[in-house]
C-alpha positions in Angstrom: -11.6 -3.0 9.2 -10.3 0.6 9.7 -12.6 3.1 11.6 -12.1 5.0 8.4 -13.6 3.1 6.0 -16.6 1.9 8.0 -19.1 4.8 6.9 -20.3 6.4 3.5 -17.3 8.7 3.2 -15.0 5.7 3.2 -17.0 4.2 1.0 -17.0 6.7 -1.6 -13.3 6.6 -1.2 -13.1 3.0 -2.0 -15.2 3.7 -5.3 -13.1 6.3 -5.9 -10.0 4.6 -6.0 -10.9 1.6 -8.2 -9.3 2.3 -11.2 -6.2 4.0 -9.7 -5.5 1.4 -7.6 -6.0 -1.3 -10.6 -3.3 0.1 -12.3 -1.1 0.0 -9.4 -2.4 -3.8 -8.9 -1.5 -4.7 -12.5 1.6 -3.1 -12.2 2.5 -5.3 -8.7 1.2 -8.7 -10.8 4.2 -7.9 -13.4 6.8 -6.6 -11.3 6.5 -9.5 -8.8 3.9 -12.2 -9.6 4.4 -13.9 -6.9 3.3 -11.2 -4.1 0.4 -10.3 -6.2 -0.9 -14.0 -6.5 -0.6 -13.9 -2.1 -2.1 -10.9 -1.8 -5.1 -12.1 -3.8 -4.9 -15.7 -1.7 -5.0 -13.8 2.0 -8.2 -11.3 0.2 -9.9 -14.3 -0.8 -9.6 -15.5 2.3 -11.4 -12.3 4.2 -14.1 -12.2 1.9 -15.1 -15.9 2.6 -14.5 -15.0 6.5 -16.5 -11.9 6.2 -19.2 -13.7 4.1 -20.0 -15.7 6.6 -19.0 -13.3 10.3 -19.0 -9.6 9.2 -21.3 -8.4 6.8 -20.2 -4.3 6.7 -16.2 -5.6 6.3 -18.1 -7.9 3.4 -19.4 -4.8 1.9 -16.3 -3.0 2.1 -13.6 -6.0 1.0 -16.4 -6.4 -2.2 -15.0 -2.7 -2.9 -11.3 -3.3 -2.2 -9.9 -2.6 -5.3 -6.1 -4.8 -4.5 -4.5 -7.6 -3.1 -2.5 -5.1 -0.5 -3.6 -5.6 2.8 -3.2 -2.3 4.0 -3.5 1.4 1.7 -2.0 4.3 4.2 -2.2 7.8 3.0 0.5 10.0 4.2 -0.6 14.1 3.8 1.7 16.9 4.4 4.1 14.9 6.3 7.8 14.5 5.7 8.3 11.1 7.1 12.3 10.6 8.2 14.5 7.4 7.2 13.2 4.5 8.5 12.5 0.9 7.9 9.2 -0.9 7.8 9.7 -3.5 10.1 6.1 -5.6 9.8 7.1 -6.3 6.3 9.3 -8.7 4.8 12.8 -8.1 2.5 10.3 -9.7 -0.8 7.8 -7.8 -0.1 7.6 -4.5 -2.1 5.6 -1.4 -0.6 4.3 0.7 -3.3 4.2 4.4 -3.3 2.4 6.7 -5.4 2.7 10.8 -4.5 -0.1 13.1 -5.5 -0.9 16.8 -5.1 0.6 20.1 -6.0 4.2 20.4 -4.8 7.8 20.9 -5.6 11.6 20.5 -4.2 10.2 16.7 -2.9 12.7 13.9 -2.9 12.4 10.0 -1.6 16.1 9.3 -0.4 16.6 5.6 -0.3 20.2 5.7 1.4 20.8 2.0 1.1 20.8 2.5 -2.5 22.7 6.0 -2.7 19.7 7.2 -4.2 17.9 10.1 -4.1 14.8 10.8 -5.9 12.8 13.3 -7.4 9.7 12.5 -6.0 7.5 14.5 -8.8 3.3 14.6 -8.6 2.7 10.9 -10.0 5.5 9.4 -9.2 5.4 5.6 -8.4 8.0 3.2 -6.7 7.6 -0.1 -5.6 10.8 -1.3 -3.4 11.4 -3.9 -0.3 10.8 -1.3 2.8 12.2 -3.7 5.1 15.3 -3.7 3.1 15.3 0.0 2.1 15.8 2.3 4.5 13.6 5.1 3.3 12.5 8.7 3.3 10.8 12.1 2.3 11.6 15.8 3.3 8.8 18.2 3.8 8.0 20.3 1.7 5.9 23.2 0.6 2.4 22.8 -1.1 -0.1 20.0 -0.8 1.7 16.4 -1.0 -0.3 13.1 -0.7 1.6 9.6 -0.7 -1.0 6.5 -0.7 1.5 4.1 0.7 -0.1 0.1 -0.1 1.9 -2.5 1.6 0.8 -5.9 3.3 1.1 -7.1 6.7 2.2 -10.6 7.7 -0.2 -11.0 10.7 -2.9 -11.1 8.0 -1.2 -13.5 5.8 -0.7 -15.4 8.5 -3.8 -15.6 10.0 -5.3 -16.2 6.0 -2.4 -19.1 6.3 -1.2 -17.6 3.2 2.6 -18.7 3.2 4.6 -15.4 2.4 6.8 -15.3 -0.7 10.7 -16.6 0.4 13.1 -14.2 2.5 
């Protein structure tokens, strides 16, 4: 569990994102059933693990509000192209940006894409596949990035959806 999350602040932030991150969990079981349905196996997994060996990553996986493994928020940061490479090509990340900001764009060269990365925009994508990135800009810009990682699917022995 993430030094993060492992006081009352975290906490909070866990209640806090509930519904948010519901809708960005529904969204994921539509988009790609398949993912969500692993997700949910490897979670299940950890909560019956840390039932039974860690009681505080018990409390906190009781308040994980989705099947992603991992949640990442990115503040302020341009973050240049790049690849994720401890995903998988079906695997999607999902990214949702927040704040107060303008002039942002998500280039996704692979595609020939660039996008206009507005306050609540969401995009789900392979970021192993997708090579992927966001200028910097002015004003206050938050991405939470969710996205799973293999080692725990693995060590759930949660097969991963096929390459």
């Amino acid at each position: 569990m993430s030094a993060d999350l492992d006081n009352a602040v975290g906490f909070q932030w866990l209640q806090d994102m509930i519904y948010p991150t519901s809708i960005i969990s529904s969204a994921l079981s539509i988009m790609h059933p398949q993912l969500y349905e692993d997700g949910m196996r490897a979670m299940s997994v950890m909560q019956d693990w840390s039932s039974r060996c860690d009681s505080h990553m018990n409390e906190a996986l009781a308040l994980w509000p989705t099947e992603f493994t991992n949640v990442s928020l990115i503040a302020n940061w341009s973050t240049p192209l790049h690849h994720d490479p401890q995903s998988h090509a079906s695997w999607f990340d999902v990214l949702a940006s927040v704040g107060e900001y303008t002039q942002c764009v998500l280039a996704i060269p692979t595609l020939g894409i660039e996008l206009v990365y507005k306050p609540g925009t969401t995009v789900a994508f392979s970021g192993r596949l997708l090579r992927h990135g966001v200028n910097a800009v002015e004003g206050n810009w938050y991405c939470l990035s969710y996205y799973m990682r293999d080692n725990i699917h693995h060590w759930a022995k949660v097969p991963r959806c096929a390459d």
